[in-house]
N, C-alpha and C positions, 0 to 999 in steps of 0.2 A: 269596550267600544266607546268611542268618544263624544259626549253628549253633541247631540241635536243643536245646532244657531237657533239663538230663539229670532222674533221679530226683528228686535233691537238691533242686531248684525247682519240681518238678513236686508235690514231697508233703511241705515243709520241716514241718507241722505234723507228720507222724506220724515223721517223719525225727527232729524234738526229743521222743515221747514213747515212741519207744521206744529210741532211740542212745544211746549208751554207758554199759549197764549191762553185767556178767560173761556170757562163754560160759556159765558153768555156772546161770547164771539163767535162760537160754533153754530150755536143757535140763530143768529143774523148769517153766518156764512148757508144754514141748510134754508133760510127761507128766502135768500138770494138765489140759490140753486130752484126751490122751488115756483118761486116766482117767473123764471128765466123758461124754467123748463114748460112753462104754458103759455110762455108769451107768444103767442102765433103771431099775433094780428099784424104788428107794424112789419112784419115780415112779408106779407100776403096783400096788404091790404090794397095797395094799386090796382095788383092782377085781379084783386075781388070786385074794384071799382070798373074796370073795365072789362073783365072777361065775361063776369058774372051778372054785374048791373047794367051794362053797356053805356057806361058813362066814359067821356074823351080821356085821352092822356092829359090835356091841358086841366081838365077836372080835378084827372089823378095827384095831377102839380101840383092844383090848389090845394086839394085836402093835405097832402103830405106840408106844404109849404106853415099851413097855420097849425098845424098837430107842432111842428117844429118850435113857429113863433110862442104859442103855449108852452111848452115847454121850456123855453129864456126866458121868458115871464115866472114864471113859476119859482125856477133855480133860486134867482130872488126871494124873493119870496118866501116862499118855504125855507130860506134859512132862516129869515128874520123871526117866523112864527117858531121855529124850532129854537131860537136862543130865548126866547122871551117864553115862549107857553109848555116846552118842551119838547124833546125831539119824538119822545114816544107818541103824545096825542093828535101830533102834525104828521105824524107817520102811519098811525093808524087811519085818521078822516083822510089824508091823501089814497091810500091803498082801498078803502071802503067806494070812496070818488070814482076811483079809476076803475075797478066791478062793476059798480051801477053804470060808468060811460061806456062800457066795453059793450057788456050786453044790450043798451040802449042803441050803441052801433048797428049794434047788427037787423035790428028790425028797422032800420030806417030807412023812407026811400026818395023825400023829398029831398035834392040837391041843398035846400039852404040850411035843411036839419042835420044832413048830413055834415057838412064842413061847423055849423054851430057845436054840435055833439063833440066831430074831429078834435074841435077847439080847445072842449073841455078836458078831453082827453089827452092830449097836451101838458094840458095846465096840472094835471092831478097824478098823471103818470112819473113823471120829471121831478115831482114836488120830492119823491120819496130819495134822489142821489145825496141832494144835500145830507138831510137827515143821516142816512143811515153813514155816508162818508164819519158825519160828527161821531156817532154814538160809535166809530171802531176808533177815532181819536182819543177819544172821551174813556176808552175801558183799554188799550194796549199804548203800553208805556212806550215811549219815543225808540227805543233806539231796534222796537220790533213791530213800530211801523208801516216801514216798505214791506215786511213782507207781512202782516194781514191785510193792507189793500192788497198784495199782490193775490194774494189766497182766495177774497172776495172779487177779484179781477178772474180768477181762474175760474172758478164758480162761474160766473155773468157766460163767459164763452163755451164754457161744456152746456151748461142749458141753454143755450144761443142757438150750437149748432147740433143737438137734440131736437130742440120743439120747431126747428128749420125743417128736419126730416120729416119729423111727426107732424107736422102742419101740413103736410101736403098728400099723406094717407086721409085725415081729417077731411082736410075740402073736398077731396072726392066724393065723399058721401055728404058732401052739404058745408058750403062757407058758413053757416049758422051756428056750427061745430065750433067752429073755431073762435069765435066771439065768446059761446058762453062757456067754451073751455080754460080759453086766456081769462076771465073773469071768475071761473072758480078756483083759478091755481093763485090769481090773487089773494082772494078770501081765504084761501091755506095758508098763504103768508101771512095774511093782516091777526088772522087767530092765532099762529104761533108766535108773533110777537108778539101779542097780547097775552100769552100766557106762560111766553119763556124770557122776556127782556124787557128788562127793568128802565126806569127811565136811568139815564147816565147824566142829563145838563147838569155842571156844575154849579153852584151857586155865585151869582155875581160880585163882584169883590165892591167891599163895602165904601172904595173909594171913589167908583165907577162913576154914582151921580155925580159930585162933582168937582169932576172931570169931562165929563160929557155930556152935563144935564137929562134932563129923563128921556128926551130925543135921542142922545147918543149911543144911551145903554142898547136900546134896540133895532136903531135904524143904520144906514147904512154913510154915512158919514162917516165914522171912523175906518172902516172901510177902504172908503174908494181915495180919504186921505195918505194911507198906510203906501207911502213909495214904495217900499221896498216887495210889499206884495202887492201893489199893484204891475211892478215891473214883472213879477212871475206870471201874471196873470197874462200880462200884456205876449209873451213869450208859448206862455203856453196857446195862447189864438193864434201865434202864425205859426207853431210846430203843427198842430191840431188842422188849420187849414193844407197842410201838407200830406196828412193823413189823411185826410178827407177826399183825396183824388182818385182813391180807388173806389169809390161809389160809381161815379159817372166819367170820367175823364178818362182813367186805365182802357175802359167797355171801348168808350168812343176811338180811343187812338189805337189798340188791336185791331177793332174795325179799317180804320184808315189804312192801315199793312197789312191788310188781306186776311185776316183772323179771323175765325169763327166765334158765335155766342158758346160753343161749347172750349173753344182754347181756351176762352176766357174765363168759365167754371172752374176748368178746370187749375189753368192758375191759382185764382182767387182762392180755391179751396185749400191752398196750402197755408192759407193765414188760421185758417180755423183748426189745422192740421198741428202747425206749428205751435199756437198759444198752447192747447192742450199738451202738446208733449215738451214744452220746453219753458215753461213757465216756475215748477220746481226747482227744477236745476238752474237754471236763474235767478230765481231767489234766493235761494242757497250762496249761488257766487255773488252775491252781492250785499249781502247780508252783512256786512264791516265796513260796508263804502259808503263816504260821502254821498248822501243823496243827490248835491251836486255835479261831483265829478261823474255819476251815474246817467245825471241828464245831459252833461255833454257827449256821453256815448250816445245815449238815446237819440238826439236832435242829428247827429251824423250819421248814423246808419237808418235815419226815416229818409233824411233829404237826399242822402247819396245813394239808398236803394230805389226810393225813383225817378233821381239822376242818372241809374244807369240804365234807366226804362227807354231813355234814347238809342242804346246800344244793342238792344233785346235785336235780335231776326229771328229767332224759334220760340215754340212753346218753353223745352228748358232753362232757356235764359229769361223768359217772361218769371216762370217759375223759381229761379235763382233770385230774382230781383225784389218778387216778392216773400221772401225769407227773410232777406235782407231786412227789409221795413218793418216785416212783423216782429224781427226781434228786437227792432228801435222801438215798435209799439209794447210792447211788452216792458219793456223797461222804463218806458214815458211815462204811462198810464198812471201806474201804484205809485210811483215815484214821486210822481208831482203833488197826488195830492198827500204825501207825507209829507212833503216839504210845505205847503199848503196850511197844514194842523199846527208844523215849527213853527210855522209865522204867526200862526193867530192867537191871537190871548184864549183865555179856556172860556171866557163867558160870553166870544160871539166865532166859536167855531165852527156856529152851520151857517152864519153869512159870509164866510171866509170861502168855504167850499161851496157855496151859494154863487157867489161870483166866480172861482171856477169852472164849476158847471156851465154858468152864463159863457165862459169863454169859448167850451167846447161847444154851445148850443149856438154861438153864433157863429163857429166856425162852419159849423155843418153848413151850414144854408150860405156863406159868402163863399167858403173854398170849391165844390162843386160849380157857383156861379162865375167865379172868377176864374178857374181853369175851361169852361166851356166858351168864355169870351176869347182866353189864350191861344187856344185852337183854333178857332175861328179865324182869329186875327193875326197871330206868330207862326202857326203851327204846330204839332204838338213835341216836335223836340226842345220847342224856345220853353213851355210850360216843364218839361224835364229836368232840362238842365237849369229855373228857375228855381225848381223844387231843391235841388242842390245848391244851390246859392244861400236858397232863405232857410236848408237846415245848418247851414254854416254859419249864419247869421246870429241864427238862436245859439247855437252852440257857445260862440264870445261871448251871447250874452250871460247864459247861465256860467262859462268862465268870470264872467266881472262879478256877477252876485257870488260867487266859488270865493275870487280873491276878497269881497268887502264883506262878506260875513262868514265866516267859514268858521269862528267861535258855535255859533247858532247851531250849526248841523254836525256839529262833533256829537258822536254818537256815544264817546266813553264820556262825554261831560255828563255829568249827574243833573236829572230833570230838576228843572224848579219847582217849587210847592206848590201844589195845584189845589183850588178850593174845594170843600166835599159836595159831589155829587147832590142832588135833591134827592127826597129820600121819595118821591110818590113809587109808587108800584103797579 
């Protein structure tokens, strides 16, 4: 009788996208899971402000609006303290922060404490992207990159759309739940990186002061001079703004063509559907490609899946359209910020993805406001067919950065020497 397939042939695709990356990348990949997986609140939190406290929708804006602004503040931020003091102890006091502001939410009932607290929360929650972005730069060699962001991308959306489910059994028995729930699945994170990962900041190269005097080593100067990623940055804000139209703009323009709150669930829901089952095998296929050439797929199939959100007349086609985008999101996300890590020197890689983040945090708050003026004012096929314009746009872009550095992102070039890690624990 002829032996039994072990594991190994039984599952060689998921065997090639997740094998052989660091112990200590598993451990930040399970406490990203388990962080995600209790994240109730900014999921609920509107509905909790108004259904439950009976505060306006305009309330609801505010708090959500400065939780946001916190949060781009922060990105900054929290990189800087993470190249300069480390990513671990800026990782651990932000995740500690964000515990104490979760649960402090929740018993609040003054309007000015509540958007003060919102605030904080913000600032403390957001602080932890940079960081942990560094510390998978910091521990997985370049050219297997894309796919541990992509890995810690798939993680973020299975517990996404888990503590989505599970947050709404919770509030029934009490929105109180769901605050000091989200704030102990924190404290499960912040413990296991405190007892499973190591600090990773490399040490600063010895020529850094001067070159950039003691200001430069840590602050953001060097930075926001760096062309070449600031032009990524610049790209990834108007891709991000394009993504960011299925918050509010997709809801409102189903609306407008006679759609229901539930067509539009049930659309949406196929982005959460899609990440989860197609985020593997995308990584896998792409696992030898220019990071570049990956983001000009990316920027075409975000812009032209809701370019064709003009042509949608059924749920199907609502449905198709958004497939389309989710697998331009899918491929955006990880993508960028490898290319992100390529660009940055190793002794200021959490202010590199610090202003990343910054780009994605501003987009949230301009792209929702800028396609509900579009509406308003164009229509909502003119903000469509914009959306396909401006993933066309990006796409030459990241073409031009493809043609003027494409040494950079060659994946079989051999990494340059990287300085050693710090050694705290």
């Amino acid at each position: 009788m002829p032996a039994r397939p072990g594991p190994g042939r039984l599952f060689p695709a998921l065997r090639e996208a997740v094998g052989g990356l660091p112990r200590e990348f598993w451990w930040l990949w399970t406490s990203t899971l388990i962080n995600r997986l209790g994240g109730f609140v900014t999921t609920f939190l509107s509905l909790y402000l108004t259904a439950d406290q009976g505060f306006s929708a305009s309330f609801a804006g505010l708090v959500a609006a400065v939780y946001g602004l916190g949060g781009a503040v922060s990105a900054v931020l929290a990189g800087m303290l993470a190249d300069r003091f480390g990513r671990r102890p800026t990782l651990l006091i932000s995740q500690l922060a964000t515990a104490v502001a979760l649960a402090t939410l929740g018993v609040m009932q003054h309007p000015v404490a509540i958007v003060v607290v919102a605030t904080i929360l913000g600032l403390s929650a957001n602080a932890s992207r940079p960081c942990i972005q560094a510390v998978i730069a910091d521990l997985v060699p370049r050219a297997d990159q894309v796919r541990a962001f992509s890995l810690n991308y798939w993680a973020v959306n299975i517990g996404f759309a888990l503590a989505s489910a599970g947050a709404g059994l919770l509030a029934e028995r009490g929105y109180l739940l769901l605050f000091f729930g989200n704030a102990l699945s924190v404290l499960a994170c912040a413990l296991l990186i405190y007892l499973k990962v190591p600090e990773t900041r490399p040490a600063a190269p010895i020529e850094a002061p001067a070159r950039h005097g003691r200001a430069g080593r840590h602050g953001m100067g060097p930075v926001l001079r760096d062309g070449r990623f600031m032009a990524a940055v610049g790209l990834t804000f108007l891709l991000a703004m394009v993504l960011m139209q299925y918050t509010t703009s997709l809801p409102v323009s189903m609306g407008l063509n006679g759609f229901s709150s539930v067509d539009y669930g049930l659309a949406i829901s196929m982005n959460g559907l899609v990440v989860v089952l197609a985020t593997i095998p995308l990584t896998r296929a792409i696992k030898r490609r220019n990071p570049l050439d990956v983001l000009v797929v990316a920027a075409l199939l975000s812009g032209w899946g809701f370019g064709l959100t003009a042509l949608a007349d059924s749920v199907p086609l609502y449905i198709a359209t958004v497939c389309i985008w989710t697998v331009g999101e899918i491929l955006n996300s990880p993508t960028s910020m490898a290319v992100v890590a390529a660009l940055s020197p190793a002794h200021a890689r959490a202010r590199y993805q610090g202003m990343h983040t910054f780009a994605w945090s501003a987009a949230t708050f301009a792209g929702p406001l800028l396609g509900g003026l579009a509406i308003d004012h164009l229509g909502d096929d003119a903000l469509w067919y914009a959306c396909a314009v401006l993933g066309t746009v990006v796409a030459l872009g990241y073409r031009f950065l493809r043609a003027r550095f494409a040494p950079l992102f060659d994946t079989a070039r051999p990494e340059p020497a990287q300085p050693e890690p710090t050694t705290t624990a």
